[in-house]
C-alpha positions as CSV (number, residue, x, y, z in Angstrom):
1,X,4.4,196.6,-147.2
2,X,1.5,194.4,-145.6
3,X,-2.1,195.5,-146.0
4,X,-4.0,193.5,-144.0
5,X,-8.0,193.3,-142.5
6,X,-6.5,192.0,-138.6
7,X,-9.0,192.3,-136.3
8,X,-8.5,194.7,-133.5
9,X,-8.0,194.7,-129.7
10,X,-9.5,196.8,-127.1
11,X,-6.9,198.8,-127.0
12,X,-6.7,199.4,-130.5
13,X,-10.4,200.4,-131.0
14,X,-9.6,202.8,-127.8
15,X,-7.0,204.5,-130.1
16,X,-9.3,204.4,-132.8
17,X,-12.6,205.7,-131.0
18,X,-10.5,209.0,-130.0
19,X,-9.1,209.5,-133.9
20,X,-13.0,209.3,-134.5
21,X,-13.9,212.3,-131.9
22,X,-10.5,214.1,-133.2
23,X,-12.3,213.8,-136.7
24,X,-15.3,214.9,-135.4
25,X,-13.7,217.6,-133.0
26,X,-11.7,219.3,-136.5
27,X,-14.8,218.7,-138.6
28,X,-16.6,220.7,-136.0
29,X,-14.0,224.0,-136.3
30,X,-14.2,223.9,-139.5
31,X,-11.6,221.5,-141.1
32,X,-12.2,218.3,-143.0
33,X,-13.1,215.1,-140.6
34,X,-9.9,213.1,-140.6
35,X,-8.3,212.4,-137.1
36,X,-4.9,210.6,-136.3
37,X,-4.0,208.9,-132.8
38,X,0.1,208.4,-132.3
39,X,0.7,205.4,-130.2
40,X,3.6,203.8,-128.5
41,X,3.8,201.0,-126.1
42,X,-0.7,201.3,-125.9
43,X,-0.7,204.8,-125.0
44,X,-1.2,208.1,-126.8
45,X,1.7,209.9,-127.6
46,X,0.6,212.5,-130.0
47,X,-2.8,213.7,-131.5
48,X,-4.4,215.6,-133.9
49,X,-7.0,216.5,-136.0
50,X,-7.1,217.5,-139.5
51,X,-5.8,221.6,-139.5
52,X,-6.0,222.0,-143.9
53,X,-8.6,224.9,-143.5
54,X,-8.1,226.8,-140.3
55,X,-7.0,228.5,-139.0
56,X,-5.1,229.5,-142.2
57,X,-5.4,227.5,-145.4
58,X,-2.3,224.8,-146.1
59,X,-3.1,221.7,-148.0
60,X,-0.6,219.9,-145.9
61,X,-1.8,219.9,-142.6
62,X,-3.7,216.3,-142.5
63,X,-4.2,214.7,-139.4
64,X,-1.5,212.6,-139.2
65,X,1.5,215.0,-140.0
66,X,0.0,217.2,-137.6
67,X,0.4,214.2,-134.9
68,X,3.4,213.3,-136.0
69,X,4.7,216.8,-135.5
70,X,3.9,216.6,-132.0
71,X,5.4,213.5,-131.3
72,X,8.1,214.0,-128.5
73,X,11.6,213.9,-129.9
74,X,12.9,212.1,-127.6
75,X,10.5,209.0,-129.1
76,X,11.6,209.0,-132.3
77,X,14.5,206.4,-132.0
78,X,11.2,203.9,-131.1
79,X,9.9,205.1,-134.0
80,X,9.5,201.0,-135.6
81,X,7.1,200.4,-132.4
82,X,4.6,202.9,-132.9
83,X,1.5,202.7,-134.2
84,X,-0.7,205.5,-136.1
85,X,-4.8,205.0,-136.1
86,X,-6.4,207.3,-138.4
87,X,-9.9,207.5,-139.4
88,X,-9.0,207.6,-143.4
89,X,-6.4,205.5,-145.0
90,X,-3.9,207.9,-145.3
91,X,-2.5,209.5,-148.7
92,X,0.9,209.2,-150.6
93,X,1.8,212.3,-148.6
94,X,1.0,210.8,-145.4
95,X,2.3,207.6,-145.7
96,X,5.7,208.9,-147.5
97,X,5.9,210.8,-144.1
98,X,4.8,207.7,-141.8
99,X,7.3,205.5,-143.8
100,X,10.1,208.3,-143.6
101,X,9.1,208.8,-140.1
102,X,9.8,204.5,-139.7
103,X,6.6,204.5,-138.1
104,X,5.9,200.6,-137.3
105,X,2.2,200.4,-137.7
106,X,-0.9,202.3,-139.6
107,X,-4.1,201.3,-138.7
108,X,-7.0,203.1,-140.6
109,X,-10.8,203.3,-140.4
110,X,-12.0,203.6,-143.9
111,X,-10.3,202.8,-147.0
112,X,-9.7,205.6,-149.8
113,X,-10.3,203.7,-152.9
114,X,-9.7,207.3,-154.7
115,X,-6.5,209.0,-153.1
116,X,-5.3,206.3,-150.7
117,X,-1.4,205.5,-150.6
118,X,-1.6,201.4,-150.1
119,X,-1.5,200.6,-153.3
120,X,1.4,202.9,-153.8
121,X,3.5,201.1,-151.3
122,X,4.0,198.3,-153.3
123,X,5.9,200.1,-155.4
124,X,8.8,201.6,-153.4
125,X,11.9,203.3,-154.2
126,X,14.5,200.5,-154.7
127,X,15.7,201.6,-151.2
128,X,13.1,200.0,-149.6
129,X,12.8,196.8,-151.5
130,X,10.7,194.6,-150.4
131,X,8.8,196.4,-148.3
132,X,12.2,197.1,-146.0
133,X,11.1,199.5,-143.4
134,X,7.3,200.0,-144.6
135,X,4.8,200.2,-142.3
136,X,2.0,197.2,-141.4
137,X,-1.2,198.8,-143.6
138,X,-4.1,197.5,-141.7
139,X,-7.2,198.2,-142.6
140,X,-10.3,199.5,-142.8
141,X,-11.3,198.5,-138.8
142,X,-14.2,200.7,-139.1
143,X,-15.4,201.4,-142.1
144,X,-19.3,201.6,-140.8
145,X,-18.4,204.7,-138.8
146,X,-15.5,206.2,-140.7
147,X,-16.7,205.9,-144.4
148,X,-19.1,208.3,-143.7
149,X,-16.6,210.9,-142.4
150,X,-14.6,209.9,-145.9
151,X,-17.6,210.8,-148.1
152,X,-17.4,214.3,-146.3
153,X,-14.1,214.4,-146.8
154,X,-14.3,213.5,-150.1
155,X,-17.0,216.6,-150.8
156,X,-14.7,219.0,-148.8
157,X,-11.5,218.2,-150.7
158,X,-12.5,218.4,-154.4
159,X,-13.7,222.3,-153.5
160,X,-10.2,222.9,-152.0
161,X,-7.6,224.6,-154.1
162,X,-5.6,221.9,-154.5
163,X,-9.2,219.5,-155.3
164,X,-10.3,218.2,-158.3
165,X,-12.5,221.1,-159.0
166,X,-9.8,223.1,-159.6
167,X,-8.2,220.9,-162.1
């Protein structure tokens, strides 16, 4: 696995600009603000935002395996060449499903210091050693408008039933 801070294209903060509004767009109905942009080849493939609390409660609903859920089928064998943008580096859930999905790329917003999976992916299963068919880890790109959204998420989450409040 590489984590690195590469700077980003036009097209890239594109991608990243609409996981912001998906963010914004599920935070607005209701769910936590995390949003997750599918790309192949520069264009959008797949989108969502974050579905956890509505319209029915299930703590595995995060942005990006709901995009990934709606990728086309057909796509998957190009899997190595796509790219995910989310706003919030994604947890061990996520990025066990991004790395199982061979997703190429993962380009986040704002790092999570607290349930983030980057510094999980140095320690793979001895399948993937050496970071064999990890995903690039870059980020955070924008961490002055996407922090915020973490903070929120942050104060959502630990309320939930699967949060730290409920420990």
């Amino acid at each position: 696995m590489t984590r690195t801070h590469a700077t980003t294209g036009d097209t890239e903060l594109r991608h990243m600009r609409r996981a912001l509004h998906l963010a914004l767009e599920a935070e607005a109905g209701g769910n936590l603000p995390v949003g997750a942009v599918v790309a192949l080849g520069g264009e959008v493939v797949a989108e969502a935002g974050s579905a956890v609390l509505l319209p029915f409660y299930h703590p595995g609903r995060h942005a990006e395996t709901e995009a990934l859920a709606r990728v086309p089928a057909s796509l998957w064998p190009r899997s190595r060449e796509m790219t995910v943008y989310t706003t919030l580096e994604p947890c061990m859930m996520c990025a066990g499903a991004l790395l199982l999905h061979g997703v190429g790329r993962v380009v986040f917003g704002a790092l999570d210091p607290l349930g983030g999976a980057g510094e999980m992916l140095a320690r793979l299963p001895a399948y993937y050693e050496g970071g064999a068919g990890a995903p690039e880890w870059i980020g955070p790109v924008m961490p002055e408008l996407c922090d915020p959204l973490f903070r929120r998420v942050l104060a959502g989450f630990d309320a939930l039933p699967c949060g730290k409040s409920n420990f």
